[in-house]
N, C-alpha and C positions, 0 to 999 in steps of 0.2 A: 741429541739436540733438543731443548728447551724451549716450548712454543708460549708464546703467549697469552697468558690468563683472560680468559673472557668471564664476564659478568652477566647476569641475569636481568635484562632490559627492564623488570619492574621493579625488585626488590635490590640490586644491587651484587647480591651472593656470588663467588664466584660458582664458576658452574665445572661440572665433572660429567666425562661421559662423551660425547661425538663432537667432535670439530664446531661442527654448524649449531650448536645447539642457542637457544637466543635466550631460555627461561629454565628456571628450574623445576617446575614444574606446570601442572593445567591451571590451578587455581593463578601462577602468576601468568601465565599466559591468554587467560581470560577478563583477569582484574586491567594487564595491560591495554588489550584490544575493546574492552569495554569505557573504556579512560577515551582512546582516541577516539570512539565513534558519537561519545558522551553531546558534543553539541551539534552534531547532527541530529541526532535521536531527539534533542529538543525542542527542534526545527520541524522535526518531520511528522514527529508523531501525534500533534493535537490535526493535522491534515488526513492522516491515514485512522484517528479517530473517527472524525465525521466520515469519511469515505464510508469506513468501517459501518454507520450508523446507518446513513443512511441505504445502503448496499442490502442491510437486514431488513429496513422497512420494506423496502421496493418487493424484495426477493420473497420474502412472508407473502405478500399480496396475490404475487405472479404466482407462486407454487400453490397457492390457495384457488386459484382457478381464476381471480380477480385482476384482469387485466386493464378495469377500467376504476380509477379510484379519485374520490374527492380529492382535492388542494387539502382543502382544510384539515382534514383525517389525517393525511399526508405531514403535514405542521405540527400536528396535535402529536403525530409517533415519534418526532423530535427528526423528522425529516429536514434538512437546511437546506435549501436548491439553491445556495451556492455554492455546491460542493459537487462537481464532477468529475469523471477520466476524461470525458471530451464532449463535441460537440460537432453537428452537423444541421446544414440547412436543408432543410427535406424540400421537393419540387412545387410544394405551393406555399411558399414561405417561411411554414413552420420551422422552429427554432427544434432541434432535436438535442437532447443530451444522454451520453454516453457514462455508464455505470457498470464500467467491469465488461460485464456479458448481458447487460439491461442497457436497453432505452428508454426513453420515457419522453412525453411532450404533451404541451397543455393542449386541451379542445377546449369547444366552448362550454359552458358553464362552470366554469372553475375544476376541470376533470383532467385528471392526466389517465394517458394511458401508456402500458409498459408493455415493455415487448423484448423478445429474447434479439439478441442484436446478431447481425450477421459478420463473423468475425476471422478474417482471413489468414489462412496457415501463417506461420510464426515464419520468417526471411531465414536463411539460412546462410549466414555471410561466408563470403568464400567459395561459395557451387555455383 
């Protein structure tokens, strides 16, 4: 009995070899999956840039011992404060923002301070 030809989802080839097989080989299996992630990836990654950027300024400072640092300095290392993972209002007002595994939040005279954030076990869906 005679099964029906499948084709290689990128390049078109028929394919040889296991039932399920979707590609003929990694390179097309890659070119594929890179094709469909293509406008995502352009979407997301000037975001996960800056995250990116700023995440090194912050972290340089904190592992340097420096938990209390100018705005300005901050600006000047291509730091963007509008770019966070999140955001919390601390008990006297303060505006808190969340970086990863950093915090940070302005004081007075134009000074942020960063701080290692407190960051609770990962949900474990289903238990």
């Amino acid at each position: 009995m005679k099964r029906n030809q499948t084709y290689c989802l990128q390049c078109g080839l028929p394919l040889v070899g296991r039932a399920d097989k979707k590609y003929c080989d990694d390179g097309c299996r890659n070119s594929y999956h890179n094709a469909r992630m293509m406008d995502a990836n352009k979407i997301c990654r000037p975001y996960h840039r800056s995250l990116k950027q700023n995440y090194g300024v912050l972290a340089e400072h904190f592992n340097s011992g420096q938990d209390l640092v100018s705005k300005d300095e901050l600006l000047m290392q291509g730091f963007n404060p509008k770019y966070a993972t999140g955001m919390d209002l601390l008990e006297d007002g303060t505006m808190c923002y969340g970086l990863y595994d950093l915090e940070y939040f302005e004081q007075s005279g134009r000074f942020i301070k960063i701080r290692k954030a407190d960051i609770p076990p990962p949900v474990i869906w289903g238990h």
